[in-house]
Backbone as numpy.savetxt, mean C-alpha at the origin, in Angstrom:
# Nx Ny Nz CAx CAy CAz Cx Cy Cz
-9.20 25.86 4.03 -8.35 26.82 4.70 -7.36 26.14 5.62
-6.93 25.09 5.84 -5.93 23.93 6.01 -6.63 24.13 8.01
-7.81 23.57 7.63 -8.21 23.52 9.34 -8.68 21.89 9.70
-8.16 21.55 10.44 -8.23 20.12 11.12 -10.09 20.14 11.17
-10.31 19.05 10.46 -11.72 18.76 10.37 -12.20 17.32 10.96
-11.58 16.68 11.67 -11.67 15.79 12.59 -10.51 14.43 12.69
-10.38 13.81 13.34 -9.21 12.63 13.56 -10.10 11.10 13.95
-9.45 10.19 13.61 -9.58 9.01 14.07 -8.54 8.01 14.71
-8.98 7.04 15.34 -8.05 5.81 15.87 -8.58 4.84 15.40
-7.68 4.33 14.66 -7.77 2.41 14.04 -7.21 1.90 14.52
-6.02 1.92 14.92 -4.85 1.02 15.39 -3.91 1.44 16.85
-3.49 0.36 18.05 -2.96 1.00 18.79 -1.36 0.77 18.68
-0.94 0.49 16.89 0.05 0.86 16.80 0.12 2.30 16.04
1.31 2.27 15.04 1.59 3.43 14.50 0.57 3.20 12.72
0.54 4.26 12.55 -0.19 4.49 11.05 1.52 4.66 10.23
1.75 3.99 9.36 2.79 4.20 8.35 2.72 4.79 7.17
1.46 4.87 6.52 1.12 4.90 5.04 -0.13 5.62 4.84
-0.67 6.24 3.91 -1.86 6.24 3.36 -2.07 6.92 1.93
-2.80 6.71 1.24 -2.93 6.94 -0.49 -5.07 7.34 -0.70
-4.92 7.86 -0.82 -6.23 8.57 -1.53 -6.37 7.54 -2.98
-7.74 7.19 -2.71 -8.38 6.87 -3.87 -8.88 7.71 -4.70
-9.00 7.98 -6.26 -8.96 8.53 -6.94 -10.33 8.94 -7.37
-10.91 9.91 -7.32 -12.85 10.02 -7.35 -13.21 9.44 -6.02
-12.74 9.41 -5.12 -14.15 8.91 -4.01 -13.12 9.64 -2.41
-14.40 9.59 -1.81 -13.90 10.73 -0.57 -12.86 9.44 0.60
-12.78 8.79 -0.09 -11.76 8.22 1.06 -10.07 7.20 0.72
-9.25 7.23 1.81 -8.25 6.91 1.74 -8.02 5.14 2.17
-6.57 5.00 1.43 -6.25 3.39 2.38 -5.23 3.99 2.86
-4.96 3.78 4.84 -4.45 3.40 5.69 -3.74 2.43 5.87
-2.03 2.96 6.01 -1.34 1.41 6.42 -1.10 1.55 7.75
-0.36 0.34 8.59 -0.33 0.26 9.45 0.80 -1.04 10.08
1.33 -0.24 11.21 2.63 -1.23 11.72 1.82 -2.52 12.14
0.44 -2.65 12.66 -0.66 -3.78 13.09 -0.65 -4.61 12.40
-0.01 -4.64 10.75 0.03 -5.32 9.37 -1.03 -5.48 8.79
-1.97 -4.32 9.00 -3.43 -3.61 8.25 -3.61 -2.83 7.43
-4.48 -3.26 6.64 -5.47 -1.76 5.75 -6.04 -1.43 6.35
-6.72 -0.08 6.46 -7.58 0.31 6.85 -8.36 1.69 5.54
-9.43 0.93 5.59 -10.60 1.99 4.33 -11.07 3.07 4.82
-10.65 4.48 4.80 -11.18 5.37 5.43 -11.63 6.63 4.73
-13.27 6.51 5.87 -14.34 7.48 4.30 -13.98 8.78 5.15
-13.85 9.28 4.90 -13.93 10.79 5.37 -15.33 11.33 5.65
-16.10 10.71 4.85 -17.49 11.46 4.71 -18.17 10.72 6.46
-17.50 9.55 6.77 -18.61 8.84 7.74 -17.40 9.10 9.52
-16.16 9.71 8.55 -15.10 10.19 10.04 -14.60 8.85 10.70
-14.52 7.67 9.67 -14.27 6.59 10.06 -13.52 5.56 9.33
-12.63 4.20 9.77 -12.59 2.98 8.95 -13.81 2.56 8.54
-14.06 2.05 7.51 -15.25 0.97 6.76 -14.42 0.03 6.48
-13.38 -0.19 6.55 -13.48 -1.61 6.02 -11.82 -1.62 6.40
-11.21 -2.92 6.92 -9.63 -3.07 7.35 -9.83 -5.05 7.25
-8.46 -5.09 6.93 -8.30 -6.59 7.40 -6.75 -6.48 7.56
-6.08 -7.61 7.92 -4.79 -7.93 8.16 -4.23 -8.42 6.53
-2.79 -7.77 6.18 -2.71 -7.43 4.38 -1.52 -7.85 4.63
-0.59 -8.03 5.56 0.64 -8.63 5.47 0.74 -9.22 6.57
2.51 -9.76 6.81 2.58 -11.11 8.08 3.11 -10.09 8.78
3.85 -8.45 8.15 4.71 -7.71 9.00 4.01 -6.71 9.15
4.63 -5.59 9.29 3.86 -3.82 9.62 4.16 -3.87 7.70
2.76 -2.91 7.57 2.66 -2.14 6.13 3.37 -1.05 6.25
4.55 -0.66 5.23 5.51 0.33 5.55 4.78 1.17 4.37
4.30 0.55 3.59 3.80 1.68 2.44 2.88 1.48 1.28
2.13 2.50 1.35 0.78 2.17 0.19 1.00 2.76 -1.10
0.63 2.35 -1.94 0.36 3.74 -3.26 -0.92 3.00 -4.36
-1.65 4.03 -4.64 -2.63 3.37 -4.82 -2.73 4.13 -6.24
-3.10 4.37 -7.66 -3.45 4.34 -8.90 -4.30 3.61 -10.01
-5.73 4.35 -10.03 -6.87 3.66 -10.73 -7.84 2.93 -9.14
-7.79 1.73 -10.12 -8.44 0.46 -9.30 -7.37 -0.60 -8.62
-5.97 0.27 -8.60 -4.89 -0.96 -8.68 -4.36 0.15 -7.25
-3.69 -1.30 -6.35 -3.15 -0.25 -5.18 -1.57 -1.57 -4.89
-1.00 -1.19 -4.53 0.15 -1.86 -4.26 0.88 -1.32 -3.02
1.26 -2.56 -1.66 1.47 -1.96 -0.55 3.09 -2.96 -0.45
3.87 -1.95 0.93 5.15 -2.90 0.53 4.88 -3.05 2.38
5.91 -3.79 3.18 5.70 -4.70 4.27 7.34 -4.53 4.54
7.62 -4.87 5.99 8.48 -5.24 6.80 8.97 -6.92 6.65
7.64 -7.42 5.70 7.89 -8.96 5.71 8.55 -8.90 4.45
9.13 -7.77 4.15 10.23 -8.35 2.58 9.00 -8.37 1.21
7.57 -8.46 1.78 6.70 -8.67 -0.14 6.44 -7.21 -0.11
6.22 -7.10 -1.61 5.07 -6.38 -2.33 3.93 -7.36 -2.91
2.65 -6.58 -2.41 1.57 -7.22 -2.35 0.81 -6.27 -3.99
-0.07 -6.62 -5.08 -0.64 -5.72 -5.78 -2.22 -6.07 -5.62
-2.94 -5.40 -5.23 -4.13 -5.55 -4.60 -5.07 -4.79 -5.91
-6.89 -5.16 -5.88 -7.68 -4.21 -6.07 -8.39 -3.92 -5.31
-8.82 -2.74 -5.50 -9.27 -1.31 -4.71 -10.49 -1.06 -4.79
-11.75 -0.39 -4.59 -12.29 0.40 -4.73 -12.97 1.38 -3.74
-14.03 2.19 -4.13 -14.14 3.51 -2.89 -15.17 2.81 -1.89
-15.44 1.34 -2.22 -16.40 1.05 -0.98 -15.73 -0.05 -0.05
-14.33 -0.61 -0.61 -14.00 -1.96 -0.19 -12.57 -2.47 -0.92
-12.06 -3.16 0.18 -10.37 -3.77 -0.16 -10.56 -4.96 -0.37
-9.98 -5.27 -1.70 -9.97 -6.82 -1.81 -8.84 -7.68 -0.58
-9.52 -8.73 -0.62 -8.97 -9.49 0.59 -7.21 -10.26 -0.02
-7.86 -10.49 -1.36 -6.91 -11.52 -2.01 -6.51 -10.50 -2.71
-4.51 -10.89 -2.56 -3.68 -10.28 -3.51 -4.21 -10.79 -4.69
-4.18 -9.71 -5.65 -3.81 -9.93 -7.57 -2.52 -11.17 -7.32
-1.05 -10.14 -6.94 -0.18 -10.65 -7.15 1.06 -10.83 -5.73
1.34 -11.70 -5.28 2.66 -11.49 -3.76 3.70 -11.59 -4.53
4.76 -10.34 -4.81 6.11 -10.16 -5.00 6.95 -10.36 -4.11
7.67 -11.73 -4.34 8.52 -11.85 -3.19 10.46 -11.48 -4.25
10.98 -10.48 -4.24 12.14 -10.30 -4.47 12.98 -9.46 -4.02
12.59 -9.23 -2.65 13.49 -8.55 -1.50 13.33 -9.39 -0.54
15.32 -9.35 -0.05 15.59 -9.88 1.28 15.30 -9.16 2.28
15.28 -8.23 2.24 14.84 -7.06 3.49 13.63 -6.35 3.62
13.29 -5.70 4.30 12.16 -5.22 4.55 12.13 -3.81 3.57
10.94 -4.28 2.96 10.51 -3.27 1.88 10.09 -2.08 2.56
10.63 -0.56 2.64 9.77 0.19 2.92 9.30 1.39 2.20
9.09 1.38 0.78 8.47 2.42 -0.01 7.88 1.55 -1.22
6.84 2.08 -1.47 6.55 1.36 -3.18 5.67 2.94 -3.43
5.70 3.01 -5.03 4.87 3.87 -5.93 4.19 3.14 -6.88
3.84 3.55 -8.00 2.71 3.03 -9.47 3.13 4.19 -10.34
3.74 3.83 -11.58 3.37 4.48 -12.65 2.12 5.21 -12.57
1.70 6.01 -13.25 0.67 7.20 -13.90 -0.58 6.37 -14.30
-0.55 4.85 -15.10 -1.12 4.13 -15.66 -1.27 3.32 -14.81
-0.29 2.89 -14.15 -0.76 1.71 -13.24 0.03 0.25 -13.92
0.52 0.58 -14.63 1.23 -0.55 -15.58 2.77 -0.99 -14.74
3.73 -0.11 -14.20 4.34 -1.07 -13.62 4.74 0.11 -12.27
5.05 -1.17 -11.25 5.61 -0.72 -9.33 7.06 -0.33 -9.83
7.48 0.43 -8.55 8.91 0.28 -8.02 9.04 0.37 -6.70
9.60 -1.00 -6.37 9.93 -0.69 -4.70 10.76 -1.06 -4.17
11.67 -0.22 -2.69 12.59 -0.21 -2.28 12.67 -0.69 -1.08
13.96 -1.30 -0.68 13.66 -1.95 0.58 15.01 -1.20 1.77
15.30 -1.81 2.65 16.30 -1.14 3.90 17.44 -1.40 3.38
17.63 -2.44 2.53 19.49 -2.85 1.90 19.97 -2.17 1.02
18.40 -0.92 0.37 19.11 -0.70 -1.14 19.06 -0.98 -2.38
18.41 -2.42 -1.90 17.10 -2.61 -3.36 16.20 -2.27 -3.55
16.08 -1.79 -5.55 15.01 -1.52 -6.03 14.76 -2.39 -7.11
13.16 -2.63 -7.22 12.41 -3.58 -7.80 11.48 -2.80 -8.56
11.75 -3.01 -10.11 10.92 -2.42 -11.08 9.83 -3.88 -11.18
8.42 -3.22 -11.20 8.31 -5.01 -10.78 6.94 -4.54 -12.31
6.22 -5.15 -13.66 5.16 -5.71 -14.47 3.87 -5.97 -13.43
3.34 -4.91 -13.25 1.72 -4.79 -12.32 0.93 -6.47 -12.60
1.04 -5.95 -13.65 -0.53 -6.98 -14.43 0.57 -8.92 -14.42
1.24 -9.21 -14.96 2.25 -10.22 -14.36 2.91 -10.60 -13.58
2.77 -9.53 -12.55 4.00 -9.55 -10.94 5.65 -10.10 -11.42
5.80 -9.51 -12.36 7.55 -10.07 -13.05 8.08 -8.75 -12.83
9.64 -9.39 -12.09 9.95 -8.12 -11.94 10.70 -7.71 -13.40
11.17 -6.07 -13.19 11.59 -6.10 -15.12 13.25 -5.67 -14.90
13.07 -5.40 -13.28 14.49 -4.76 -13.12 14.85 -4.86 -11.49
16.36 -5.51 -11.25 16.71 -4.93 -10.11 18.03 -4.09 -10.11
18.27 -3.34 -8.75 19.22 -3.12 -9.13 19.64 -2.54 -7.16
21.09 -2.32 -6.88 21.23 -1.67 -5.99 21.89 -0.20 -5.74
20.85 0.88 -4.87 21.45 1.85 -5.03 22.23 2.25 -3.40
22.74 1.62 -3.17 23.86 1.94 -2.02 24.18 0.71 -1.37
């Protein structure tokens, strides 16, 4: 019935991001701190955070077992996921923005990113190879 069922604090910066994992009661949390944060709903808490970039995480998107976050430090990072725990180690670090990335998505499948940064680039980027397949600028 859209009623506030409780809040938390992870970070005493700002929260930027977050993406629901797919079958399990909890979300990943980004964060200007340059954190994940694993959050179960069921326990009203983080379980699990580490430091995921050098800048603030501007954005998560997460699909399957595959989650991909973009950064203020210019990467896209492609990470795996699951509902108990964040892998520590990137799959893949996309470095093909000069500027600070602040949106990424996932295909339906999980097969390939696109992400955009503050200049106007977008990066069609091959999940499973970290190649990008396309750039291009839209302003």
């Amino acid at each position: 019935e859209g009623k506030l069922v409780g809040t938390f604090a992870v970070s005493d910066l700002a929260l930027s991001s977050c993406a629901s994992i797919p079958h399990a009661d909890v979300a990943v949390v980004g964060s200007w701190d340059n954190s994940l944060y694993l959050f179960a709903r069921e326990f009203g808490r983080a379980i699990d955070s580490f430091e995921a970039h050098d800048d603030a995480v501007s954005s998560v998107a997460v699909q399957g077992n595959l989650m991909v976050t973009g950064s203020w430090d210019s990467t896209v990072k492609v990470w795996s996921v699951s509902p108990s725990s964040l892998s520590r180690s990137p799959l893949h670090e996309l470095v093909e923005h000069d500027d600070e990335v602040r949106t990424v998505c996932l295909r339906d499948d999980g097969s390939v990113a696109l992400s955009g940064s503050a200049d106007g680039i977008t990066v069609l980027w091959d999940v499973e190879s970290g190649v990008p397949l396309a750039k291009s600028q839209l302003h």
